[in-house]
PDB file of N, CA, C and O in Angstrom:
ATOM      1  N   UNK A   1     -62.356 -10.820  -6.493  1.00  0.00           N
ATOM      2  CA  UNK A   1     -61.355 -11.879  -6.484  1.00  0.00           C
ATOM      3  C   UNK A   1     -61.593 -12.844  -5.326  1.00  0.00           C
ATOM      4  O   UNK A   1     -61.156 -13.977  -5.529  1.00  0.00           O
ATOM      5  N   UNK A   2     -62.217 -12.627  -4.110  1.00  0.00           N
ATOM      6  CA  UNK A   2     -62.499 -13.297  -2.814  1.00  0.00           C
ATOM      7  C   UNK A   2     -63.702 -13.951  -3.601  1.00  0.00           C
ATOM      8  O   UNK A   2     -63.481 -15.094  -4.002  1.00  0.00           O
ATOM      9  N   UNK A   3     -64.729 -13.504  -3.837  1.00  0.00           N
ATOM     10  CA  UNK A   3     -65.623 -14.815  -4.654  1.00  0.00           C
ATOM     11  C   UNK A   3     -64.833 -15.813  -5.544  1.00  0.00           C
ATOM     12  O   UNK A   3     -64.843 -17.030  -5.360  1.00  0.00           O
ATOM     13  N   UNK A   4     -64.274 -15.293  -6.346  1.00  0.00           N
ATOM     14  CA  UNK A   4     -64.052 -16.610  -7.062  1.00  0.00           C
ATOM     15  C   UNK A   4     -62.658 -17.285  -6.356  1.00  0.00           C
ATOM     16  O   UNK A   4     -62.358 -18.338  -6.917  1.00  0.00           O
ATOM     17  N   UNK A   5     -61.981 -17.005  -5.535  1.00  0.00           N
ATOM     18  CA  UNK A   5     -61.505 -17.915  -4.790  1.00  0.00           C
ATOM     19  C   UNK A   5     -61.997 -18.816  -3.722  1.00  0.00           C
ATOM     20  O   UNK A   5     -61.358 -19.744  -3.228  1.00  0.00           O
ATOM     21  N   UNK A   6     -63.415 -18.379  -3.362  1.00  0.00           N
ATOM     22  CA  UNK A   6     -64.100 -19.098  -2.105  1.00  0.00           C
ATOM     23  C   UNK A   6     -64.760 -20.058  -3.320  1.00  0.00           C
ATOM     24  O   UNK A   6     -64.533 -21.266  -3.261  1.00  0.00           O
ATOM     25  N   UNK A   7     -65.747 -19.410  -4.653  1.00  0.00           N
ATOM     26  CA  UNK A   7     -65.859 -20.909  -5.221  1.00  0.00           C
ATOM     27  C   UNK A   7     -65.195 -21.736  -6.119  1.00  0.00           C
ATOM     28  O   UNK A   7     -65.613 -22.584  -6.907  1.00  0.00           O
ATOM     29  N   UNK A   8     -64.002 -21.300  -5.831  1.00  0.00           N
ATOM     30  CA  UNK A   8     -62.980 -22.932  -6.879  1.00  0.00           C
ATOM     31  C   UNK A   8     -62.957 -23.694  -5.549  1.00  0.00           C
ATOM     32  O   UNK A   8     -63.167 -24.894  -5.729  1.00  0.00           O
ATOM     33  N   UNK A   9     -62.701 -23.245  -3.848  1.00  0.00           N
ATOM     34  CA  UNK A   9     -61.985 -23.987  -3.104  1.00  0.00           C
ATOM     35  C   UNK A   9     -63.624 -24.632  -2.587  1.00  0.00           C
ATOM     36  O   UNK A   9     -63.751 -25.854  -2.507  1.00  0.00           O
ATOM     37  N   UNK A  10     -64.593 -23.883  -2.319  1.00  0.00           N
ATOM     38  CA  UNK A  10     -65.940 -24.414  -1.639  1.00  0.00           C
ATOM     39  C   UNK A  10     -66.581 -25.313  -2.819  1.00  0.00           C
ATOM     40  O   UNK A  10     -67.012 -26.440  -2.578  1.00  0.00           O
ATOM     41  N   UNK A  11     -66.620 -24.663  -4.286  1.00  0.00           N
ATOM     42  CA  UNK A  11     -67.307 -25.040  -5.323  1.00  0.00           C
ATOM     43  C   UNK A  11     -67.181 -26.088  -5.938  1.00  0.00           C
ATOM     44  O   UNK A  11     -68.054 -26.888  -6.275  1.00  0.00           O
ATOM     45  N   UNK A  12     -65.299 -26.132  -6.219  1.00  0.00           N
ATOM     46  CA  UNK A  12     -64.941 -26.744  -6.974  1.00  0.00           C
ATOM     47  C   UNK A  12     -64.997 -28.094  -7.457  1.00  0.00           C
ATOM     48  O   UNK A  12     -65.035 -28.563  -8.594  1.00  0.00           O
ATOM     49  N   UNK A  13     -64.992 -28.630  -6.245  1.00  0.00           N
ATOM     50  CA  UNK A  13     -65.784 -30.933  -6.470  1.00  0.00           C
ATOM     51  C   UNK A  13     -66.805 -30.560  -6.988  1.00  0.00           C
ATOM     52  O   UNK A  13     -67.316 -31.531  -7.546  1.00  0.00           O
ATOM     53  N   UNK A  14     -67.547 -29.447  -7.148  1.00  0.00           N
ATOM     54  CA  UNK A  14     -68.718 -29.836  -7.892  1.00  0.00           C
ATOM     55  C   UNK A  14     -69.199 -29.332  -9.462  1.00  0.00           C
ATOM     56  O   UNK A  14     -70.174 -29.658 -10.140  1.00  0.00           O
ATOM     57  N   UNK A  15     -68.092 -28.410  -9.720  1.00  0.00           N
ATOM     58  CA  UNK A  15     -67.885 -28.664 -10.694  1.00  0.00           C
ATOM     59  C   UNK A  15     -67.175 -29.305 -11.191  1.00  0.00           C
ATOM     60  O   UNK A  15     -67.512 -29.936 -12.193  1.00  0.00           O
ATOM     61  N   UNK A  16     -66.094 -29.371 -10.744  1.00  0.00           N
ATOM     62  CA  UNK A  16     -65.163 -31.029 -11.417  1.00  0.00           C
ATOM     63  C   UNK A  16     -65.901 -32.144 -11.796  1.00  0.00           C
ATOM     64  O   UNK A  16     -65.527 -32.901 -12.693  1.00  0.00           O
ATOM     65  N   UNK A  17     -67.061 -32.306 -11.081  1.00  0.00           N
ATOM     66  CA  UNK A  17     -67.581 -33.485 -11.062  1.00  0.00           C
ATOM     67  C   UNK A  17     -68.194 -33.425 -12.172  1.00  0.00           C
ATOM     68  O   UNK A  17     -67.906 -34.316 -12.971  1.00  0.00           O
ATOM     69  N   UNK A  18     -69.474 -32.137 -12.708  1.00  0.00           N
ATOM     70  CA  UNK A  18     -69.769 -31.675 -13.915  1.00  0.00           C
ATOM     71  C   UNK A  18     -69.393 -31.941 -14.914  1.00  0.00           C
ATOM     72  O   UNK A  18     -69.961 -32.586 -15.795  1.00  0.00           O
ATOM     73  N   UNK A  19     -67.744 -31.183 -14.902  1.00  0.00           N
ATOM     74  CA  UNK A  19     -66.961 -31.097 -16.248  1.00  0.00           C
ATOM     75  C   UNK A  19     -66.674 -32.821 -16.010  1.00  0.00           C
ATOM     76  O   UNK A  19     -66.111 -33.421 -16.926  1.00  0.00           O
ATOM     77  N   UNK A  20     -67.014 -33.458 -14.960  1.00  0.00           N
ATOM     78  CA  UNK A  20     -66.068 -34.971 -15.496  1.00  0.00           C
ATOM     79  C   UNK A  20     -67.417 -35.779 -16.255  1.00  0.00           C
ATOM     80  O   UNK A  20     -67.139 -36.683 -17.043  1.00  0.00           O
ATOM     81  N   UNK A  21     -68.768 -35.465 -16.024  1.00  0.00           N
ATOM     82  CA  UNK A  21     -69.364 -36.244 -16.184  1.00  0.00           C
ATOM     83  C   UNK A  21     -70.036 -35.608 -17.811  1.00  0.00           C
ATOM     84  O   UNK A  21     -70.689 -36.215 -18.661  1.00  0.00           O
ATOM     85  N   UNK A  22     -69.682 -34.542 -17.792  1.00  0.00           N
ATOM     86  CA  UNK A  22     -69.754 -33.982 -19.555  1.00  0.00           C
ATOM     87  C   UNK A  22     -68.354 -34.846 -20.727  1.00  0.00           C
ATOM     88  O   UNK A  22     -68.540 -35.108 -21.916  1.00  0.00           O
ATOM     89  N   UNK A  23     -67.119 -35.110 -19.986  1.00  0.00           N
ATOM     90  CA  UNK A  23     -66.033 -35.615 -20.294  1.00  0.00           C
ATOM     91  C   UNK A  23     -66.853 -37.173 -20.699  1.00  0.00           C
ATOM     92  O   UNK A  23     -66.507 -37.915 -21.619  1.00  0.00           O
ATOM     93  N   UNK A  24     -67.760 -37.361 -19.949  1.00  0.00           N
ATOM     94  CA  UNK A  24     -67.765 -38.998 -20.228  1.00  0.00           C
ATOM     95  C   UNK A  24     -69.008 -38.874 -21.415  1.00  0.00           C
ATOM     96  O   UNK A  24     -68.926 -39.489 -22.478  1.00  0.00           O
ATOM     97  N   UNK A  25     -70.274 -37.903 -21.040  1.00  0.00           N
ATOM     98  CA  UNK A  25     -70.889 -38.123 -22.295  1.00  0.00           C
ATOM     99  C   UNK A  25     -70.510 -37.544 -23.382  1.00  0.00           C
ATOM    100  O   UNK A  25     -71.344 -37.449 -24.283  1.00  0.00           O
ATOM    101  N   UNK A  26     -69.106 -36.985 -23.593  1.00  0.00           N
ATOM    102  CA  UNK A  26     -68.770 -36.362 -24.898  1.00  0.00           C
ATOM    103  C   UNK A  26     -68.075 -38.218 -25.993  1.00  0.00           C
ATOM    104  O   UNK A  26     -67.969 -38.682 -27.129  1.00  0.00           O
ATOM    105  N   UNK A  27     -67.787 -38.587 -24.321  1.00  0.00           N
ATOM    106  CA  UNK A  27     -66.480 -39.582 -25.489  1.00  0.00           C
ATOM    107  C   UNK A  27     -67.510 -40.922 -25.374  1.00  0.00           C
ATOM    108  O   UNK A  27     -67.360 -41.738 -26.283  1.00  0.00           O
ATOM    109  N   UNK A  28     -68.236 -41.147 -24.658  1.00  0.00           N
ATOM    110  CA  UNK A  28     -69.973 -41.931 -25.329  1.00  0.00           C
ATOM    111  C   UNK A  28     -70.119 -41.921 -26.408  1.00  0.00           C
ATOM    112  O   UNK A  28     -69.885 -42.797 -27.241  1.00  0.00           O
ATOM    113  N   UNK A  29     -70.730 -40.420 -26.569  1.00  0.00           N
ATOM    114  CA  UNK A  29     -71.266 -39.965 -28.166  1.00  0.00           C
ATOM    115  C   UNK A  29     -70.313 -40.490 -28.955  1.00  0.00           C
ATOM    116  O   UNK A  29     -70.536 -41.396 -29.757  1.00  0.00           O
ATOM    117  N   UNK A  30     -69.379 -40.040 -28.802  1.00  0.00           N
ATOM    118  CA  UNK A  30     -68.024 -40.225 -30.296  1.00  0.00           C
ATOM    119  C   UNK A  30     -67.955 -41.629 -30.306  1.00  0.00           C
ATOM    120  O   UNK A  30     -67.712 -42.153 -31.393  1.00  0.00           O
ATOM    121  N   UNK A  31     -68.136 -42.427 -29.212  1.00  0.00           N
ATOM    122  CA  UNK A  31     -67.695 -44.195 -29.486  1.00  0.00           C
ATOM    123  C   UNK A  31     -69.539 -44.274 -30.349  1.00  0.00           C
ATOM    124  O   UNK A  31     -69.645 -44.503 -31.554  1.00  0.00           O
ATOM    125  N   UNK A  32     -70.689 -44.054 -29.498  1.00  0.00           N
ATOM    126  CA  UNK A  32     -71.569 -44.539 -30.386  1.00  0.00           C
ATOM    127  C   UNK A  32     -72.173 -44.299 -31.370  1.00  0.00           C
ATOM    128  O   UNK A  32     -73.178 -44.898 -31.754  1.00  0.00           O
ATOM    129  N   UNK A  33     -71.395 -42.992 -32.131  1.00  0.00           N
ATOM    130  CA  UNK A  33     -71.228 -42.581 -33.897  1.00  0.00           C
ATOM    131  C   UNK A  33     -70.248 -43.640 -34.330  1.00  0.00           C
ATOM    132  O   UNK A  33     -70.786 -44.167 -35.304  1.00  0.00           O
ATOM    133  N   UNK A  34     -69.537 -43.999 -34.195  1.00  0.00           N
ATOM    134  CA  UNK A  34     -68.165 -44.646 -34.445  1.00  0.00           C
ATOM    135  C   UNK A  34     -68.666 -45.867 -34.605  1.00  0.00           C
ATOM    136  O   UNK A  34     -68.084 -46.574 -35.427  1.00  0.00           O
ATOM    137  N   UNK A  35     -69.605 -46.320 -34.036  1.00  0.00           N
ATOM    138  CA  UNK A  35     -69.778 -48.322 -33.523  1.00  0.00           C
ATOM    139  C   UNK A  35     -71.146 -48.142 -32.800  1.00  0.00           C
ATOM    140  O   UNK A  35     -71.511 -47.901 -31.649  1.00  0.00           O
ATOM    141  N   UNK A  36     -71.798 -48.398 -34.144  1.00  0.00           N
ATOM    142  CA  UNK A  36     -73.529 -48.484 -33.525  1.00  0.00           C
ATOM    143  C   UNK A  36     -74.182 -49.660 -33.024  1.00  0.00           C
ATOM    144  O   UNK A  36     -75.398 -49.807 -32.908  1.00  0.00           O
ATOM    145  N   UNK A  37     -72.982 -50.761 -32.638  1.00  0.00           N
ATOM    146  CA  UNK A  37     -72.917 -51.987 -32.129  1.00  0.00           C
ATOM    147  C   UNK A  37     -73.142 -51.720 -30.155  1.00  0.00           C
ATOM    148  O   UNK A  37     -73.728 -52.452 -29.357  1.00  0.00           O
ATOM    149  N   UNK A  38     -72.369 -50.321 -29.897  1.00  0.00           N
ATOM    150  CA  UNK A  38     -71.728 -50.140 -28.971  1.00  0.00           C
ATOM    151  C   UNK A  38     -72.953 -50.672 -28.123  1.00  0.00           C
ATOM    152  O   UNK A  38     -73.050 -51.762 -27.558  1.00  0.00           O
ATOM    153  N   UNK A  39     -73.936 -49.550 -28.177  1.00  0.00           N
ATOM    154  CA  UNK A  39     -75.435 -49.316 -27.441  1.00  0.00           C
ATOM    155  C   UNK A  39     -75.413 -51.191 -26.605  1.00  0.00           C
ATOM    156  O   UNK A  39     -75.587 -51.590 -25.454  1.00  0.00           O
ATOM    157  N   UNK A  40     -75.140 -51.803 -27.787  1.00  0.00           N
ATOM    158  CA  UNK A  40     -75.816 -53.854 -27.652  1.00  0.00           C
ATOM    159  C   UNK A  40     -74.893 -53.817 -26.816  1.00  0.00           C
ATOM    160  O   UNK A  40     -75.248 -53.695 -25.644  1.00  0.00           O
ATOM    161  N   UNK A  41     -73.586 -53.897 -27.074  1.00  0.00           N
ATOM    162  CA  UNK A  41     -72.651 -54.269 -26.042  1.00  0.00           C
ATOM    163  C   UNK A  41     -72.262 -53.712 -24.537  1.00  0.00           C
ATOM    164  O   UNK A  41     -71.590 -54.313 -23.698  1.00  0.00           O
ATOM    165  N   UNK A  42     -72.841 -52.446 -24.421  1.00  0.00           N
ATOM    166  CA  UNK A  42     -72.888 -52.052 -22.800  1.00  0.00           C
ATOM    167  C   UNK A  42     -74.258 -52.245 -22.794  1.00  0.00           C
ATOM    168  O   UNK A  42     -74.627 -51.109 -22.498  1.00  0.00           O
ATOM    169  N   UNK A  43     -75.117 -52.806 -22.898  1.00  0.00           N
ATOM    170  CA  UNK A  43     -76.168 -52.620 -22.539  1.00  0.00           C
ATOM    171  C   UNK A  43     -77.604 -52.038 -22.105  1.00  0.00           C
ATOM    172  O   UNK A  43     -77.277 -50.912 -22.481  1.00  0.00           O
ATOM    173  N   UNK A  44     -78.621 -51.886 -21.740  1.00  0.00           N
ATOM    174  CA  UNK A  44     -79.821 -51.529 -21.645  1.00  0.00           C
ATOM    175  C   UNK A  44     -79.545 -49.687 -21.131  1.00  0.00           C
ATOM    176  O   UNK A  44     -80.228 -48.696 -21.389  1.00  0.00           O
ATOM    177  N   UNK A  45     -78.327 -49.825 -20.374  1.00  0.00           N
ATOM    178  CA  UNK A  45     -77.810 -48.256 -19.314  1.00  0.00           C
ATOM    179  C   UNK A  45     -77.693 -47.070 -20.117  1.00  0.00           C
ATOM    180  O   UNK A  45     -78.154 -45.938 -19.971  1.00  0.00           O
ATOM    181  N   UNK A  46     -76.838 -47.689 -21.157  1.00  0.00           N
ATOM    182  CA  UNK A  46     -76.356 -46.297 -21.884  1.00  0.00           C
ATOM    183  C   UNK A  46     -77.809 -45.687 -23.200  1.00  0.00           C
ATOM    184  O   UNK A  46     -78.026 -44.511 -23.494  1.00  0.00           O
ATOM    185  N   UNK A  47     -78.524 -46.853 -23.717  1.00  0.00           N
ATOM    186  CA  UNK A  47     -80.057 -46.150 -24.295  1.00  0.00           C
ATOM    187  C   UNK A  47     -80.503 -45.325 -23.112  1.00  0.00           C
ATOM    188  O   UNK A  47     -80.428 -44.100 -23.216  1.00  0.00           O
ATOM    189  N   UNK A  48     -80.893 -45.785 -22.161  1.00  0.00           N
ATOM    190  CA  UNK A  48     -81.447 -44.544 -21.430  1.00  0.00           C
ATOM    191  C   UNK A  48     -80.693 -43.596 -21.170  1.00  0.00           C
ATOM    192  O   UNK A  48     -81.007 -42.626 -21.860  1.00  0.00           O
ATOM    193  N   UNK A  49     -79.663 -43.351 -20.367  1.00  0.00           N
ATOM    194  CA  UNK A  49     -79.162 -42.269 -19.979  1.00  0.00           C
ATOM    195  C   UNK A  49     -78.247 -41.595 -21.461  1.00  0.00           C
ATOM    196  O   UNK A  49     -77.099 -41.886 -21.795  1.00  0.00           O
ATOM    197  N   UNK A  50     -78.921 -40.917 -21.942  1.00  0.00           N
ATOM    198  CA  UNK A  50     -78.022 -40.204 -23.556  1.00  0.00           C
ATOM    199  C   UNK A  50     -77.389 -39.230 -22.822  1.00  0.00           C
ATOM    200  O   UNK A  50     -77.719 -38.822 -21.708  1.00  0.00           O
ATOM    201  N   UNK A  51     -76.004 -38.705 -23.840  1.00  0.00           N
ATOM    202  CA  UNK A  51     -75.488 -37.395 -23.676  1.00  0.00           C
ATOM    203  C   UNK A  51     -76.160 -36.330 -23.211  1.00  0.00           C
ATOM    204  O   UNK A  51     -75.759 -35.457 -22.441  1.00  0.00           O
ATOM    205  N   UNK A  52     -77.820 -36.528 -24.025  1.00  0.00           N
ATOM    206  CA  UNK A  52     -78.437 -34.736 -23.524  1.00  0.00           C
ATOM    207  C   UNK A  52     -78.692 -34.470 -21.691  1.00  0.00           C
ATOM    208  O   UNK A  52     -78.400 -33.508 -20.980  1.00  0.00           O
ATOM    209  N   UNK A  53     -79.337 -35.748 -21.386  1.00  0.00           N
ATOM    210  CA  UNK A  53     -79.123 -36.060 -20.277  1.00  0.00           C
ATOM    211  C   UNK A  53     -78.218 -35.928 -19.191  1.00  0.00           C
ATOM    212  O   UNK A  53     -78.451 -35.469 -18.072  1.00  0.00           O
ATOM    213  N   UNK A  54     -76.830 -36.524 -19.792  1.00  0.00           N
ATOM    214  CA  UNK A  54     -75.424 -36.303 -19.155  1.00  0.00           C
ATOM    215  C   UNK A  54     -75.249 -34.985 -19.129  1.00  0.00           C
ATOM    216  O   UNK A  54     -75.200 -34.532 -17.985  1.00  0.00           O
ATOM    217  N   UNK A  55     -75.094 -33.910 -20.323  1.00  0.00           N
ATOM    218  CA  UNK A  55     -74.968 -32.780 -20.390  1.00  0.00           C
ATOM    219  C   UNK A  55     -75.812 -31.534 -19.255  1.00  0.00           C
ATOM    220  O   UNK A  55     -75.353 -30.441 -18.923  1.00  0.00           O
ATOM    221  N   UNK A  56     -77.334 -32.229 -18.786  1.00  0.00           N
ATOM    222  CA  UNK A  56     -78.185 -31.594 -18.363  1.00  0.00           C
ATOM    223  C   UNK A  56     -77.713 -31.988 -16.790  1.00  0.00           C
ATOM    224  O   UNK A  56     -77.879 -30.966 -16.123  1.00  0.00           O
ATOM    225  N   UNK A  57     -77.282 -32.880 -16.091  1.00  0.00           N
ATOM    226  CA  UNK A  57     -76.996 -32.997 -15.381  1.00  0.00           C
ATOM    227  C   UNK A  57     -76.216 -32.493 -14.653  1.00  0.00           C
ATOM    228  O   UNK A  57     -76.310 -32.090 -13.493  1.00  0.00           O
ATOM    229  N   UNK A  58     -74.833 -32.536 -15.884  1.00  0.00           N
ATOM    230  CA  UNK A  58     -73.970 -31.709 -15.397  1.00  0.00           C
ATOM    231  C   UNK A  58     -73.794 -30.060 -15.213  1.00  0.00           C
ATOM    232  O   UNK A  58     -72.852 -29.411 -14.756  1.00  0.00           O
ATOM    233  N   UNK A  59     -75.235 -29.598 -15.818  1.00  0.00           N
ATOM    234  CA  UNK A  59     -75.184 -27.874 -15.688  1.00  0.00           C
ATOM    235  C   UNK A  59     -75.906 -27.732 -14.606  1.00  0.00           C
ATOM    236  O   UNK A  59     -75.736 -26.708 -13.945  1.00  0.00           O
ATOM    237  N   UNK A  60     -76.866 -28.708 -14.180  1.00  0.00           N
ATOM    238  CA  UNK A  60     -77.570 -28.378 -12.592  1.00  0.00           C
ATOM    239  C   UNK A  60     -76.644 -28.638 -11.923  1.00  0.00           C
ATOM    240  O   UNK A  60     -76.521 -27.833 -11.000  1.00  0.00           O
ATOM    241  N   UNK A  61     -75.610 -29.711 -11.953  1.00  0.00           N
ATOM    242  CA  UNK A  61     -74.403 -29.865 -10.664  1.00  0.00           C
ATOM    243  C   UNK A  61     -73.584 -28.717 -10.549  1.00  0.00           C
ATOM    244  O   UNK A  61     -72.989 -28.590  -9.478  1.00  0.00           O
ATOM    245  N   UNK A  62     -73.406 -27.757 -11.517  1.00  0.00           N
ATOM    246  CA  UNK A  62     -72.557 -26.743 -11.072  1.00  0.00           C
ATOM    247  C   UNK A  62     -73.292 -25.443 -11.154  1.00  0.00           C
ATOM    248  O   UNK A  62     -72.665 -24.411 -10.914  1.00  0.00           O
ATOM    249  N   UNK A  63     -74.674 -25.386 -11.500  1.00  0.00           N
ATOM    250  CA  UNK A  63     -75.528 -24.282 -11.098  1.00  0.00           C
ATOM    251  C   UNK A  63     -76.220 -23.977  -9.402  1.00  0.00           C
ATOM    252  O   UNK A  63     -76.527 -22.976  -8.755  1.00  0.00           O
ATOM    253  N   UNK A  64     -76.240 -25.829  -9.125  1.00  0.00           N
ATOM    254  CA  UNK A  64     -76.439 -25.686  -7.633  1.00  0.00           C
ATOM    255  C   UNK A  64     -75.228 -25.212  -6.754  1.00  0.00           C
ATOM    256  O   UNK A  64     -75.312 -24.438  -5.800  1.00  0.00           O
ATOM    257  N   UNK A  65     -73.776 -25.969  -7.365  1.00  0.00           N
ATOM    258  CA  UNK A  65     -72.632 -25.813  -6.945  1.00  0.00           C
ATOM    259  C   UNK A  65     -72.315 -23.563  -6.439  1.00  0.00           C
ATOM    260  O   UNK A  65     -71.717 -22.991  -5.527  1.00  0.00           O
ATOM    261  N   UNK A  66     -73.089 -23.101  -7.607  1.00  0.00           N
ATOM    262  CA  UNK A  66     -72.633 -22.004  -7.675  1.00  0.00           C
ATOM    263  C   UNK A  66     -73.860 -20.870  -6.461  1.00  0.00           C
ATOM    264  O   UNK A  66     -73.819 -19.862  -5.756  1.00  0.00           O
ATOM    265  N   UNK A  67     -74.689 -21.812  -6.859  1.00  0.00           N
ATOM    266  CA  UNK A  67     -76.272 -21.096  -5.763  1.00  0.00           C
ATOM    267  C   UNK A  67     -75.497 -21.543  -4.138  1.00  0.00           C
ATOM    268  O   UNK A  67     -75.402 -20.676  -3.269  1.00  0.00           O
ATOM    269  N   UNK A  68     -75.067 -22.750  -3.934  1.00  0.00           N
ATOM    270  CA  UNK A  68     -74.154 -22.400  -2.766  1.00  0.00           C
ATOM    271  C   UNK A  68     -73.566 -22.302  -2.320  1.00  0.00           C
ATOM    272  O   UNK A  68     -73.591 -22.715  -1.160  1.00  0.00           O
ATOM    273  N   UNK A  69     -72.432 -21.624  -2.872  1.00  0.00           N
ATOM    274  CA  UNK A  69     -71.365 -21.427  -2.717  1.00  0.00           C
ATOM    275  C   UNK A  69     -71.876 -19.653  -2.450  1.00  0.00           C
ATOM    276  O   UNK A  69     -71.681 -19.087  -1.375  1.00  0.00           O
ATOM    277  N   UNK A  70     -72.548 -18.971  -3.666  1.00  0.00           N
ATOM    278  CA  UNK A  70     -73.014 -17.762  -2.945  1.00  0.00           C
ATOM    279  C   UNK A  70     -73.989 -17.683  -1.865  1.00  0.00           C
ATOM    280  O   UNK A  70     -73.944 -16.663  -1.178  1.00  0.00           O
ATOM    281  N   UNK A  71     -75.011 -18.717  -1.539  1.00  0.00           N
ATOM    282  CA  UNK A  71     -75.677 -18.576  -0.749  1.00  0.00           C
ATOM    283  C   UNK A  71     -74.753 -18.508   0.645  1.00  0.00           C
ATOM    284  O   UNK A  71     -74.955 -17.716   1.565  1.00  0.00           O
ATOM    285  N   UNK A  72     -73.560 -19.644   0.589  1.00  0.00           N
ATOM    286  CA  UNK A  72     -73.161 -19.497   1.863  1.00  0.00           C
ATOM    287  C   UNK A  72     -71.961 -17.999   2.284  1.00  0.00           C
ATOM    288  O   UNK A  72     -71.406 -17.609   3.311  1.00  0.00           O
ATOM    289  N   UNK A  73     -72.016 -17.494   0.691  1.00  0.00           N
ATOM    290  CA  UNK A  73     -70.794 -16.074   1.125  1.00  0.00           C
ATOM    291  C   UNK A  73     -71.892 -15.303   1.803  1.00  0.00           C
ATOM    292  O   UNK A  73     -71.592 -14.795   2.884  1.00  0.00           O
ATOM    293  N   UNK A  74     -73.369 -15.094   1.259  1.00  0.00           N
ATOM    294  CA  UNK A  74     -73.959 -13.882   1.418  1.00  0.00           C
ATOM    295  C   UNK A  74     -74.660 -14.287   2.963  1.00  0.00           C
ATOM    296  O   UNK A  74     -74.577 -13.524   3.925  1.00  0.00           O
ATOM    297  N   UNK A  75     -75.350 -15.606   3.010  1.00  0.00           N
ATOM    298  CA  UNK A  75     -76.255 -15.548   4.406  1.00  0.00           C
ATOM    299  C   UNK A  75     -75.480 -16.342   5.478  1.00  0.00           C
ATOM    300  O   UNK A  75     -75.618 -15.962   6.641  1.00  0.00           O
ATOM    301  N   UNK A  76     -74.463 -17.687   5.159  1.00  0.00           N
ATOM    302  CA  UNK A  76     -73.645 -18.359   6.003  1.00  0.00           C
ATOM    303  C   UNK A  76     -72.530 -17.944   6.730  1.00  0.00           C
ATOM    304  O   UNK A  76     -72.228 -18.258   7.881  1.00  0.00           O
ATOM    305  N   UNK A  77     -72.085 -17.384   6.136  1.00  0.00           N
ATOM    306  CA  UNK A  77     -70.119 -17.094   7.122  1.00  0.00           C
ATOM    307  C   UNK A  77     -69.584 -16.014   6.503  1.00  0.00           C
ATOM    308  O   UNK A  77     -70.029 -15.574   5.443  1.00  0.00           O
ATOM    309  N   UNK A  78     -68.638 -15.544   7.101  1.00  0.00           N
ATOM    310  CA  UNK A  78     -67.939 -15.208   5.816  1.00  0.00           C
ATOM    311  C   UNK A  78     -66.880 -15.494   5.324  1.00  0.00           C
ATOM    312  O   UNK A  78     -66.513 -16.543   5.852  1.00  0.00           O
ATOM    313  N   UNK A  79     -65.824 -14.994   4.253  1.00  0.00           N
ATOM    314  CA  UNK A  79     -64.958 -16.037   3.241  1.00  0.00           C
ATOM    315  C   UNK A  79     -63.936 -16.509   4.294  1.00  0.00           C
ATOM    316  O   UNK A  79     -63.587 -17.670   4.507  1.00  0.00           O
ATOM    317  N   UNK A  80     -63.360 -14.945   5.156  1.00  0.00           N
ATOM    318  CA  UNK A  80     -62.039 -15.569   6.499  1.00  0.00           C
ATOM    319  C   UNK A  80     -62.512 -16.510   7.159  1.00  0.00           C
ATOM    320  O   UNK A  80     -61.735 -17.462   7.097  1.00  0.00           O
ATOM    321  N   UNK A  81     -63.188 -16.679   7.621  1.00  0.00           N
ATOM    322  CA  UNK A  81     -64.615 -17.043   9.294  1.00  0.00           C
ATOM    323  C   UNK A  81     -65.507 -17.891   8.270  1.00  0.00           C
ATOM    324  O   UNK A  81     -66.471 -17.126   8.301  1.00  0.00           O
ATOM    325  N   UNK A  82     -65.768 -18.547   7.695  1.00  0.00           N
ATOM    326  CA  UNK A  82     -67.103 -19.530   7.584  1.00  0.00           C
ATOM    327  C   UNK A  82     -67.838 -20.002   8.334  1.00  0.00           C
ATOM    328  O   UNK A  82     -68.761 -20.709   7.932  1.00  0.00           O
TER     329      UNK A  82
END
């Protein structure tokens, strides 16, 4: 229970940030099934950077999030004392 309270409070911006940036390529996708106009109208940004991309991003931001958050329980501080 002390791990997973040290990584929601140490971890957590970074997965938030994850789940926010999966939040944005989910509702991307759905606008550019919806309106295949979309791509023209935001421009050159959104062809390159696709959902799979967004998605991939966001599992290294909270896989690193999670490598240190344990790295710093096991070799940095500990959970009272950091």
């Amino acid at each position: 229970m002390e791990y997973l309270s040290f990584l929601l409070i140490y971890g957590g911006p970074f997965v938030l940030a994850g789940l926010l940036i999966l939040l944005f390529a989910y509702v991307t996708h759905r606008v550019r099934l919806k309106n295949p106009s979309f791509d023209a109208s935001m421009g050159k940004a959104v062809r390159i950077v696709s959902a799979k991309r967004f998605k991939e991003t966001a599992a290294v931001v909270i896989v690193v999030a999670v490598v240190i958050v344990l790295w710093w329980n096991g070799y940095g501080g500990d959970i009272d004392n950091p």
